[in-house]
MDTraj code that builds the backbone (N, CA, C; nanometers):
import mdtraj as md
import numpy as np

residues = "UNK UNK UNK UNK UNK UNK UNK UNK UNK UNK UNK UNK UNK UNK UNK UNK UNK UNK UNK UNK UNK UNK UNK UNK UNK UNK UNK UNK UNK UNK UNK UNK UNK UNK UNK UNK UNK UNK UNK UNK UNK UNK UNK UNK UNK UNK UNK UNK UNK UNK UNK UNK UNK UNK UNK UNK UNK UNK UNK UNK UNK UNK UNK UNK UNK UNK UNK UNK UNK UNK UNK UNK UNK UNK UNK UNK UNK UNK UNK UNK UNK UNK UNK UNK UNK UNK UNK UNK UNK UNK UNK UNK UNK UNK UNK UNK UNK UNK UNK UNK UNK UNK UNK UNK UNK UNK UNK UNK UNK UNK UNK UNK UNK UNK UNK UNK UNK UNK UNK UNK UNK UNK UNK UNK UNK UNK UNK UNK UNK UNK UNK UNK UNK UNK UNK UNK UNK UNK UNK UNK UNK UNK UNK UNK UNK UNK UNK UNK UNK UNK UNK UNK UNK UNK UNK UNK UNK UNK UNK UNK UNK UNK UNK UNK UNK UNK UNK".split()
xyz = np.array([
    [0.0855, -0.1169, 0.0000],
    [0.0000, 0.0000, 0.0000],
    [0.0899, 0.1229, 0.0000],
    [0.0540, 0.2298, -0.1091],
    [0.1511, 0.3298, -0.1053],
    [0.0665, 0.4441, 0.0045],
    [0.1756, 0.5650, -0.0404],
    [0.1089, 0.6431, 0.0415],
    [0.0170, 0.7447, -0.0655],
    [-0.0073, 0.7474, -0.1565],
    [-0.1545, 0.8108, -0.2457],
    [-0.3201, 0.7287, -0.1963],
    [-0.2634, 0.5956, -0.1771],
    [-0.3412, 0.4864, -0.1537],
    [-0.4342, 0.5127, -0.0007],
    [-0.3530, 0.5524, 0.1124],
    [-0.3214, 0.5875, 0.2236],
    [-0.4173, 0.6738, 0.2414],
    [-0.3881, 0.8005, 0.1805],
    [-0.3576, 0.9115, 0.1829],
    [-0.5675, 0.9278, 0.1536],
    [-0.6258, 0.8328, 0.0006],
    [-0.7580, 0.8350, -0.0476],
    [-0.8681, 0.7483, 0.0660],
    [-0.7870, 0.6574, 0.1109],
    [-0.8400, 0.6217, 0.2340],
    [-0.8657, 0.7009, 0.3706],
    [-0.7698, 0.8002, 0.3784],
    [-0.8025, 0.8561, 0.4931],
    [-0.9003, 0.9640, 0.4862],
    [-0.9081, 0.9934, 0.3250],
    [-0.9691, 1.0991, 0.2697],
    [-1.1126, 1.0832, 0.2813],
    [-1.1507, 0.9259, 0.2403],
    [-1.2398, 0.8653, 0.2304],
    [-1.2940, 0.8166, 0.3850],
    [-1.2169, 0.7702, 0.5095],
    [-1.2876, 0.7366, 0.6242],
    [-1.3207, 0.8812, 0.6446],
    [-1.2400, 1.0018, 0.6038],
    [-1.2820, 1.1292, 0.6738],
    [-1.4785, 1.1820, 0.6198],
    [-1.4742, 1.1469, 0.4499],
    [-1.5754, 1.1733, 0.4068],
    [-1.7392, 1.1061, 0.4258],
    [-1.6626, 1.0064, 0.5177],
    [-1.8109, 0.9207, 0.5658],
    [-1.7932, 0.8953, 0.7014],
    [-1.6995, 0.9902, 0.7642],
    [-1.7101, 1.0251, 0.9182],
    [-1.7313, 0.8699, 1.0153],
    [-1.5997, 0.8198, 0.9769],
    [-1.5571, 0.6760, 0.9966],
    [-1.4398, 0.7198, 1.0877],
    [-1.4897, 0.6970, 1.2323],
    [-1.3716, 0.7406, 1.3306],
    [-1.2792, 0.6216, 1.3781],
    [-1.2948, 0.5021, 1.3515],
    [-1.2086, 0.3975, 1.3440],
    [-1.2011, 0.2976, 1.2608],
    [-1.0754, 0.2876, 1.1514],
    [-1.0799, 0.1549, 1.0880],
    [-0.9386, 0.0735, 1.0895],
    [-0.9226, -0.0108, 1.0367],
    [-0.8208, -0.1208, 1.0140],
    [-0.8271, -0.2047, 0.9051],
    [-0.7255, -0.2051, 0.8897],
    [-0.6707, -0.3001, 0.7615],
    [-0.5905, -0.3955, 0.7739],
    [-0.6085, -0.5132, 0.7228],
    [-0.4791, -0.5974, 0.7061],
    [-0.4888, -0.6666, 0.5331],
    [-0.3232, -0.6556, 0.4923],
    [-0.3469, -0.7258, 0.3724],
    [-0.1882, -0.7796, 0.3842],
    [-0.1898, -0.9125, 0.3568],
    [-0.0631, -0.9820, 0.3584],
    [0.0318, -0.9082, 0.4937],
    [0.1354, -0.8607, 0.4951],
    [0.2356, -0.8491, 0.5875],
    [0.1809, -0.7162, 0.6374],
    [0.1116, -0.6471, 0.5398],
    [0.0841, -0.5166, 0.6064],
    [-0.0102, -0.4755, 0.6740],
    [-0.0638, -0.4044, 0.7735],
    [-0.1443, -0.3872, 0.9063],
    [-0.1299, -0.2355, 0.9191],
    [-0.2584, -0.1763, 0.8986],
    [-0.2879, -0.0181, 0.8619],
    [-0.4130, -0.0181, 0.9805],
    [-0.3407, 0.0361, 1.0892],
    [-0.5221, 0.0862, 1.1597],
    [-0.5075, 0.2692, 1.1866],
    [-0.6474, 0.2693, 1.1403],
    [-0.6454, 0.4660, 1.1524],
    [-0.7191, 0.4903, 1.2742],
    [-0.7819, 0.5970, 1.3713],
    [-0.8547, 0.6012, 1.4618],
    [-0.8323, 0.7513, 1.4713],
    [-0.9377, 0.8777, 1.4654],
    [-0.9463, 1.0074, 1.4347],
    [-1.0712, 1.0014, 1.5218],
    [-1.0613, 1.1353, 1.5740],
    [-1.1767, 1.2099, 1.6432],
    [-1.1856, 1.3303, 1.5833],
    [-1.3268, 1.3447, 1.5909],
    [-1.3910, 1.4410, 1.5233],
    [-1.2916, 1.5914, 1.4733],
    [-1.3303, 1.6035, 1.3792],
    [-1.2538, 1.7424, 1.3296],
    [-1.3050, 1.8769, 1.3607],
    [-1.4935, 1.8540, 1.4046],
    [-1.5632, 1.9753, 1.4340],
    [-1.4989, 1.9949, 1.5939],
    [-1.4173, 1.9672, 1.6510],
    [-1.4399, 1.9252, 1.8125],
    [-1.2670, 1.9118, 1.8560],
    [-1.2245, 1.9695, 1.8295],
    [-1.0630, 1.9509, 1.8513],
    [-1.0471, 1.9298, 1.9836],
    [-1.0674, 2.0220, 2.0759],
    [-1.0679, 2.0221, 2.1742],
    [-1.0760, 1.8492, 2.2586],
    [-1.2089, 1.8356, 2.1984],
    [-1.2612, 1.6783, 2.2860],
    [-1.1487, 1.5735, 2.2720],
    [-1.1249, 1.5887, 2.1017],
    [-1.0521, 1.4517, 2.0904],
    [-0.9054, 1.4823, 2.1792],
    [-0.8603, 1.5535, 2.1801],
    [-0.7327, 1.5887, 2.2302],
    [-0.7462, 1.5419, 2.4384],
    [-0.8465, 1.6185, 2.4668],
    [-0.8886, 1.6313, 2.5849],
    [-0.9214, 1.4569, 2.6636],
    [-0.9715, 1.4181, 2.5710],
    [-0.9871, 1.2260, 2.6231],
    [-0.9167, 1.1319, 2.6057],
    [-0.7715, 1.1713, 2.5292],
    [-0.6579, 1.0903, 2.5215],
    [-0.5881, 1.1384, 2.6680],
    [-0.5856, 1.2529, 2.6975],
    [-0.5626, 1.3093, 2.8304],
    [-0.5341, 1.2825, 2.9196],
    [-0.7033, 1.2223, 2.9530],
    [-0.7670, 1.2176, 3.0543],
    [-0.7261, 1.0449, 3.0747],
    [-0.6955, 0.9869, 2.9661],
    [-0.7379, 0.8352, 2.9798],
    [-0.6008, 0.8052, 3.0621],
    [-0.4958, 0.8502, 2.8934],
    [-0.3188, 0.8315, 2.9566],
    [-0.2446, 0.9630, 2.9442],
    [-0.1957, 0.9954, 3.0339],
    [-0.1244, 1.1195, 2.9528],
    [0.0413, 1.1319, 2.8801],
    [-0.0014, 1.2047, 2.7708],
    [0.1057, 1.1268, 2.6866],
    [0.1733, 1.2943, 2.6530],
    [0.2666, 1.3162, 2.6042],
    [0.3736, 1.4216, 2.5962],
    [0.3075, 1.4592, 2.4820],
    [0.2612, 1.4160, 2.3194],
    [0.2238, 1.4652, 2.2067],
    [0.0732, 1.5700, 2.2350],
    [0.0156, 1.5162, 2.3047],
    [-0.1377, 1.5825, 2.3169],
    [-0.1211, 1.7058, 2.3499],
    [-0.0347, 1.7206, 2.5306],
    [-0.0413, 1.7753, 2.6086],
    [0.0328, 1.9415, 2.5321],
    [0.1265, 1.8787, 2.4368],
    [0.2376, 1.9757, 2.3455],
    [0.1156, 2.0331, 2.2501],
    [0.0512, 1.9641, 2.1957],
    [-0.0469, 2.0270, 2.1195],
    [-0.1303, 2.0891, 2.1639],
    [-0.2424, 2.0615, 2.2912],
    [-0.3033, 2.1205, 2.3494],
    [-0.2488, 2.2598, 2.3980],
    [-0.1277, 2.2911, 2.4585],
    [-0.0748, 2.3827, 2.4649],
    [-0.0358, 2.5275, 2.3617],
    [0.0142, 2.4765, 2.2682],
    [0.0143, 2.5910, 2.1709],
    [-0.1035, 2.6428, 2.1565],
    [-0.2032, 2.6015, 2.1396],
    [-0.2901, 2.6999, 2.0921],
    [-0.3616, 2.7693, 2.2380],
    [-0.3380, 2.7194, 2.2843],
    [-0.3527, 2.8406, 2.4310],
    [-0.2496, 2.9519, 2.3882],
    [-0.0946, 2.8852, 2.4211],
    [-0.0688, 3.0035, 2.4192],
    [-0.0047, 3.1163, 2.2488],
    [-0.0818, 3.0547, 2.1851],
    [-0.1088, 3.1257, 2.1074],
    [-0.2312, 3.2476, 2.1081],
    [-0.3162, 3.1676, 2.1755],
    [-0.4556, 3.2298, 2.1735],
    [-0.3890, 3.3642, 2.3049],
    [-0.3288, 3.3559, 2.4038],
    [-0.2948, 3.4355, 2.4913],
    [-0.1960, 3.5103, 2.4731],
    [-0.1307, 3.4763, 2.3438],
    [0.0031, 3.6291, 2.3487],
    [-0.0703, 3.7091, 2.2167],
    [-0.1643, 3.6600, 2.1694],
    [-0.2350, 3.7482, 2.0635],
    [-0.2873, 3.8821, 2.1010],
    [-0.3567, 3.8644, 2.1961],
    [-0.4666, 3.9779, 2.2554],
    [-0.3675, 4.0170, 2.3795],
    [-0.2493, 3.9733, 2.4319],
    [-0.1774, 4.0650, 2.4943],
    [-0.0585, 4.1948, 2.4552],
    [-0.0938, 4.1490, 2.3639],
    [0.0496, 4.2488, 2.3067],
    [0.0648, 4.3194, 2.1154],
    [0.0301, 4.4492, 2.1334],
    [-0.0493, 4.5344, 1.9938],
    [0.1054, 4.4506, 1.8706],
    [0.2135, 4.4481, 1.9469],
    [0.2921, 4.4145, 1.8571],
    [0.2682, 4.2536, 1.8083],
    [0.2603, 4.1700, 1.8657],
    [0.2169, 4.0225, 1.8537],
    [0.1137, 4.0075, 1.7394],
    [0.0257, 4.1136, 1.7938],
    [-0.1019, 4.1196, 1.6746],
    [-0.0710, 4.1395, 1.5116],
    [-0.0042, 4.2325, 1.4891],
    [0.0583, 4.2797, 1.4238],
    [0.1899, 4.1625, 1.3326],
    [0.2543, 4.1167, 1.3996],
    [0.3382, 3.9502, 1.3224],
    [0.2466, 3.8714, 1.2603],
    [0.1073, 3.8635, 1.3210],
    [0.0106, 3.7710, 1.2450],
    [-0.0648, 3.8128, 1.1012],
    [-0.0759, 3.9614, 1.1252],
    [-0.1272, 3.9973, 1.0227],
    [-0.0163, 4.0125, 0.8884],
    [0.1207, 4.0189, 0.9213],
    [0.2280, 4.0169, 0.8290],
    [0.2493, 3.8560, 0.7307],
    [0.2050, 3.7634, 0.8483],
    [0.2071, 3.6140, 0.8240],
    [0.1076, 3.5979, 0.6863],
    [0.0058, 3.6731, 0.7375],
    [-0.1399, 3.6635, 0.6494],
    [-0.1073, 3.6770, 0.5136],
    [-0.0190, 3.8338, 0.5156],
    [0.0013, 3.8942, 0.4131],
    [0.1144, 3.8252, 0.3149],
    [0.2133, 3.7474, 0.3446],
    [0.3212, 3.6721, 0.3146],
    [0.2832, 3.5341, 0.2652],
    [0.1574, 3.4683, 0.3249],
    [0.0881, 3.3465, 0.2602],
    [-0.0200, 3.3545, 0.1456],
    [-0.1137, 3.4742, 0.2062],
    [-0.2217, 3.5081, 0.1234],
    [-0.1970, 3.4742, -0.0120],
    [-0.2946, 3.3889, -0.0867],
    [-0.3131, 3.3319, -0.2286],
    [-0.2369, 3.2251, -0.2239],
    [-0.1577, 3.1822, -0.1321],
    [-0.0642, 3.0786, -0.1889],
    [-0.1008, 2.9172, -0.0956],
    [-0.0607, 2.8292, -0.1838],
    [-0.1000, 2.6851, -0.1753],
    [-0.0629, 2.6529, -0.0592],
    [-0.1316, 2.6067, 0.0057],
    [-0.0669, 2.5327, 0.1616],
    [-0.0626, 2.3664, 0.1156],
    [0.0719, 2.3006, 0.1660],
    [0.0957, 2.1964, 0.1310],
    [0.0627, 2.0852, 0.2722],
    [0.0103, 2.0070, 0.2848],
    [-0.0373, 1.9498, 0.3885],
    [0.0419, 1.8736, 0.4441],
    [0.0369, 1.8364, 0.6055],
    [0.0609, 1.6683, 0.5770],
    [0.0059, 1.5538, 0.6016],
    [0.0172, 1.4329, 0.5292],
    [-0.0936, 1.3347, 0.4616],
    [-0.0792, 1.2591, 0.5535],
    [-0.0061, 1.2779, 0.6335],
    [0.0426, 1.1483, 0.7562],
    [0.0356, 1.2371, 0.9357],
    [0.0107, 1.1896, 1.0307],
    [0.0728, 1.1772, 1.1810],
    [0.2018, 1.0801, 1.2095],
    [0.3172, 1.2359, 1.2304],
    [0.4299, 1.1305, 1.2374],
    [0.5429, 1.3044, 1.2923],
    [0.6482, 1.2751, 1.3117],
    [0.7460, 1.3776, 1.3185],
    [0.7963, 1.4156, 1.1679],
    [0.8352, 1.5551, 1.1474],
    [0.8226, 1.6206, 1.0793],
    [1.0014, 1.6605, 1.0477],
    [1.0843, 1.6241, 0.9252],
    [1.2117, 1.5934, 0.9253],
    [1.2032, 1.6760, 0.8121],
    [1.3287, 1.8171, 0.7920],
    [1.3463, 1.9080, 0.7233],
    [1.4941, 1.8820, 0.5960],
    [1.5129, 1.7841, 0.6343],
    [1.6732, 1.7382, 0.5748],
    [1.6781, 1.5571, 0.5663],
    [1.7238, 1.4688, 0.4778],
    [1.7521, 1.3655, 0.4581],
    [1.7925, 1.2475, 0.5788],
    [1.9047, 1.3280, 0.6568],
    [1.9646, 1.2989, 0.7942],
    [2.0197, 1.3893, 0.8569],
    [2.0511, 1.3804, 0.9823],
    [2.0853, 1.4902, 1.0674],
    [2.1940, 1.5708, 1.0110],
    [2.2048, 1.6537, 1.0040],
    [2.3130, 1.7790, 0.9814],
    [2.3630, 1.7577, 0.8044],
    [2.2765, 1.7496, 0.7370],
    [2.2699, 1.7213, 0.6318],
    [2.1826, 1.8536, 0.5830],
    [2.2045, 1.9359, 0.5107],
    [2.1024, 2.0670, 0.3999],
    [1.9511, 2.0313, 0.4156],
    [1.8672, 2.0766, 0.4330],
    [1.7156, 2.0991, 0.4348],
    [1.6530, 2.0537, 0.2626],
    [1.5698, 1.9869, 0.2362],
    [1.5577, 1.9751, 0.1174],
    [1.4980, 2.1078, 0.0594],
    [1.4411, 2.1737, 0.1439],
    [1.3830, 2.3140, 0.0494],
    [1.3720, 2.4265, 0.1810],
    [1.3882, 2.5312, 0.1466],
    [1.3843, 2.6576, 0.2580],
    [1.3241, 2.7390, 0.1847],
    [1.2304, 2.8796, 0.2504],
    [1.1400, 3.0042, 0.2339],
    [1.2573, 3.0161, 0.0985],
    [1.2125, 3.0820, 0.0174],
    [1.2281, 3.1262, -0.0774],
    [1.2816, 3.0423, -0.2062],
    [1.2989, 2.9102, -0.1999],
    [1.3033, 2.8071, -0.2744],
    [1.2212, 2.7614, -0.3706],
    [1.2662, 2.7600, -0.5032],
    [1.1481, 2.7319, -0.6035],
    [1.1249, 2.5906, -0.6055],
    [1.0058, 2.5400, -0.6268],
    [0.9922, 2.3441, -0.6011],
    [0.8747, 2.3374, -0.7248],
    [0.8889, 2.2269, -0.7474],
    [0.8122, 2.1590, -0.9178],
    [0.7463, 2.0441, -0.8473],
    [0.6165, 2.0174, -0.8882],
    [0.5407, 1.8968, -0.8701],
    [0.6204, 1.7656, -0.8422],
    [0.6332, 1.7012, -0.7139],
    [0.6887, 1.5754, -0.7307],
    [0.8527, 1.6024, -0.6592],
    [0.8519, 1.6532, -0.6024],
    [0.9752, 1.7469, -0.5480],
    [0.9683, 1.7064, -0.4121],
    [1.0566, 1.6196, -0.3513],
    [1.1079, 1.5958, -0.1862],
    [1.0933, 1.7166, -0.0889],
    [1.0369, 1.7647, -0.0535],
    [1.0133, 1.9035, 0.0387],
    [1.0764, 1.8296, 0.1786],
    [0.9984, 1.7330, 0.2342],
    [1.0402, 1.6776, 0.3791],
    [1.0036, 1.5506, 0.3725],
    [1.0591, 1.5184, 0.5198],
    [1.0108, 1.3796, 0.5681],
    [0.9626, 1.3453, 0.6739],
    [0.8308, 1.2869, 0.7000],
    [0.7443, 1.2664, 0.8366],
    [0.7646, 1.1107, 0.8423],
    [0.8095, 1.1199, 0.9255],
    [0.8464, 0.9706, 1.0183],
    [0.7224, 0.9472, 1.1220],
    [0.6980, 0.8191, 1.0752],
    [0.5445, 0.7561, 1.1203],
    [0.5477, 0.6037, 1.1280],
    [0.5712, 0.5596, 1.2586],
    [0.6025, 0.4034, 1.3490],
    [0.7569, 0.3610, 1.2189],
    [0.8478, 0.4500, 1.2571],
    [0.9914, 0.4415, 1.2076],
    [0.9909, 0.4223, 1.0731],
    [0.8832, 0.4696, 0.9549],
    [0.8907, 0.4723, 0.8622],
    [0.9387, 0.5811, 0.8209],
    [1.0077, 0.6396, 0.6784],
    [1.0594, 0.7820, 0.6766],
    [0.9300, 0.7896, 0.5264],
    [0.8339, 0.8669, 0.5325],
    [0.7550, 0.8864, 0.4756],
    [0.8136, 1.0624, 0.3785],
    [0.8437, 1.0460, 0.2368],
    [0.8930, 1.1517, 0.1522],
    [0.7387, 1.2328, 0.1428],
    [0.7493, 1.3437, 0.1903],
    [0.6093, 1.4422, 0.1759],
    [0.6630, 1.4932, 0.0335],
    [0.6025, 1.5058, -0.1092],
    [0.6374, 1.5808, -0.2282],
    [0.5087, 1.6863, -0.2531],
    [0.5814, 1.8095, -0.3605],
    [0.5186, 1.8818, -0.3687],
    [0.4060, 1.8577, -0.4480],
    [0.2791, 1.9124, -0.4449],
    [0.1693, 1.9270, -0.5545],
    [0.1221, 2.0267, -0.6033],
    [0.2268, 2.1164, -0.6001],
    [0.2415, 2.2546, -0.6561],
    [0.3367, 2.3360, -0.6837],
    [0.3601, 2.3662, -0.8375],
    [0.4923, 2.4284, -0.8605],
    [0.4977, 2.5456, -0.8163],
    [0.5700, 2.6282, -0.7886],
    [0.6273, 2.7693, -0.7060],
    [0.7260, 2.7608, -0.6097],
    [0.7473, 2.8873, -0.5273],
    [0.8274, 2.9400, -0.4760],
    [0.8007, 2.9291, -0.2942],
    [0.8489, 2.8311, -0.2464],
    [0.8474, 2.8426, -0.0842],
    [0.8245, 2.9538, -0.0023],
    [0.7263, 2.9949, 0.0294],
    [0.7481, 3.1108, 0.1271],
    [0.7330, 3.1665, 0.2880],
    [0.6706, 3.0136, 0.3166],
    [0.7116, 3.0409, 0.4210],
    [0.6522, 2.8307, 0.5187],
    [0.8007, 2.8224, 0.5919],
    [0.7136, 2.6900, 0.6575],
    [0.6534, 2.6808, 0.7774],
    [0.5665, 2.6199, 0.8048],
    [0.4916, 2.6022, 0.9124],
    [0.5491, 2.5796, 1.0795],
    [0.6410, 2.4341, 1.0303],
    [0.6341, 2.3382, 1.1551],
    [0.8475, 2.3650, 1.1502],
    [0.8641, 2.3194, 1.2581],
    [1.0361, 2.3385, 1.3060],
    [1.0614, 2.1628, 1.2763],
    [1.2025, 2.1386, 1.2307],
    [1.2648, 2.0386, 1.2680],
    [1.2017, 1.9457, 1.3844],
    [1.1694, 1.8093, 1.3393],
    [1.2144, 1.7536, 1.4777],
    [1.0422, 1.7352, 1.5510],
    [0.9521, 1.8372, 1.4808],
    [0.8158, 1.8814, 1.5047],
    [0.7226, 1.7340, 1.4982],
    [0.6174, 1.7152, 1.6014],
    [0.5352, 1.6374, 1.5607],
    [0.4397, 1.6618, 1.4912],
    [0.3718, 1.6377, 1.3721],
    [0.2988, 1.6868, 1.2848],
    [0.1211, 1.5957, 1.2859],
    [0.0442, 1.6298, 1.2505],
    [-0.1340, 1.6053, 1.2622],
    [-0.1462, 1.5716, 1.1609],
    [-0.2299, 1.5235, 1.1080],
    [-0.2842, 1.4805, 0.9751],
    [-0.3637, 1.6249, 0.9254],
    [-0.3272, 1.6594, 0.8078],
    [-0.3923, 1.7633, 0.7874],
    [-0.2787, 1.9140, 0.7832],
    [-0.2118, 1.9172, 0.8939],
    [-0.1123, 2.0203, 0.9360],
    [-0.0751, 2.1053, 0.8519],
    [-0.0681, 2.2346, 0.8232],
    [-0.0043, 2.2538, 0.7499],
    [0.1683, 2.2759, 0.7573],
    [0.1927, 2.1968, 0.6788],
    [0.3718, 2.2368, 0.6547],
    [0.4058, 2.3290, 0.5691],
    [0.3824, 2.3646, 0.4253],
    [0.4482, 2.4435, 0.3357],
    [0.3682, 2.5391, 0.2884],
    [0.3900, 2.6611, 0.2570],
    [0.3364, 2.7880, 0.1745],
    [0.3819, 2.8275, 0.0555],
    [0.3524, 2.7552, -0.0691],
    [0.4022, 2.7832, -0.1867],
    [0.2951, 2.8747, -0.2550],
    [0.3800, 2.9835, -0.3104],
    [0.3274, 3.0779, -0.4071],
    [0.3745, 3.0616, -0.5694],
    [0.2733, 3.0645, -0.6733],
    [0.3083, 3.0434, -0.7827],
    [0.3833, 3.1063, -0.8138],
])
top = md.Topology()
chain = top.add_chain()
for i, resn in enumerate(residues, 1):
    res = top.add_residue(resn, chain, resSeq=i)
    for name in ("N", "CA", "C"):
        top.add_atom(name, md.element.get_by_symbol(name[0]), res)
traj = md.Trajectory(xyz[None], top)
C-alpha cells in the first residue's frame, strides 16, 4: 500500500465520518482512529484524561498560548497579520500522515527546500516519520516556498499545514 493509496483512504474514512478503521493485507497492518474534526478540543482532551502522553499535552498547549500572546500584546497582533500577508493566495501543502516532521535527509545534512526556494510537482520538500517509517512528503504545486509552518524535529497532525508555496 503506497502512500496516495493511504492518503484516499483517509480521505475517504474522513468523508463518511468513519472514526475507526483497520486493515490488514498480507504483511501489512494499517489501523487509523481520528476524532472528530468539528471538536478539537474533545478529541485531544480524552486521550488526556485516559493516559497522559507528551504529544497531546504539546499540542493542546500551543494553541492556548497562542490564543494568549495574541490579545496581549499590539505588537504580537501585528506579526500575524504580516504572516497573512506573506501566505495570502498561496498553496498550503499538507501533511498526509501523523508522524514527526524531518526538514533534511539525515541529521546535519542541507534541508531539502527553505522560504524562498522554487519546487516543481513531485519534489522531496520533507520527511514525516510515522512508526519508524521515513515517509517523503512531495510537492503538488509548482512555485516558490514562502514560508514553513512546523520546526525540525516537530510532531505533525494529519492535515497540518507544513508548506506555503506561491506560484
Amino acid at each position: 500500500m503506497n502512500q496516495k493509496e493511504i492518503r484516499e483512504l483517509i480521505e475517504f474514512l474522513i468523508d463518511k465520518d468513519i472514526a475507526e478503521f483497520e486493515l490488514e493485507r498480507g504483511d501489512v497492518k494499517l489501523r487509523v482512529r481520528r476524532g472528530g474534526a468539528v471538536a478539537p478540543v474533545m478529541t485531544i482532551a480524552a486521550p488526556a484524561a485516559v493516559a497522559p502522553a507528551s504529544a497531546p499535552v504539546a499540542h493542546t498547549a500551543a494553541p492556548v498560548s497562542t490564543a494568549a500572546s495574541a490579545p496581549s500584546a499590539p505588537a504580537s497582533a501585528a506579526a500575524p497579520a504580516a504572516e497573512e500577508d506573506e501566505t495570502a493566495g498561496a498553496h498550503v501543502i499538507k501533511s498526509p500522515i501523523v508522524g514527526t516532521f524531518y526538514e533534511s535527509p539525515s541529521p546535519g545534512a542541507p534541508p531539502f527546500v527553505k522560504p524562498g526556494d522554487p519546487v516543481s510537482v513531485g519534489q522531496v520538500l520533507c520527511i514525516v516519520e510515522a512508526m519508524k517509517l521515513m515517509n517523503e512528503i512531495e510537492s503538488d504545486f509548482s512555485g516558490t516556498i514562502v514560508k514553513r509552518f512546523v520546526e525540525n524535529g516537530q510532531p505533525v497532525e494529519y492535515g497540518q499545514a507544513l508548506f506555503a508555496v506561491k506560484p
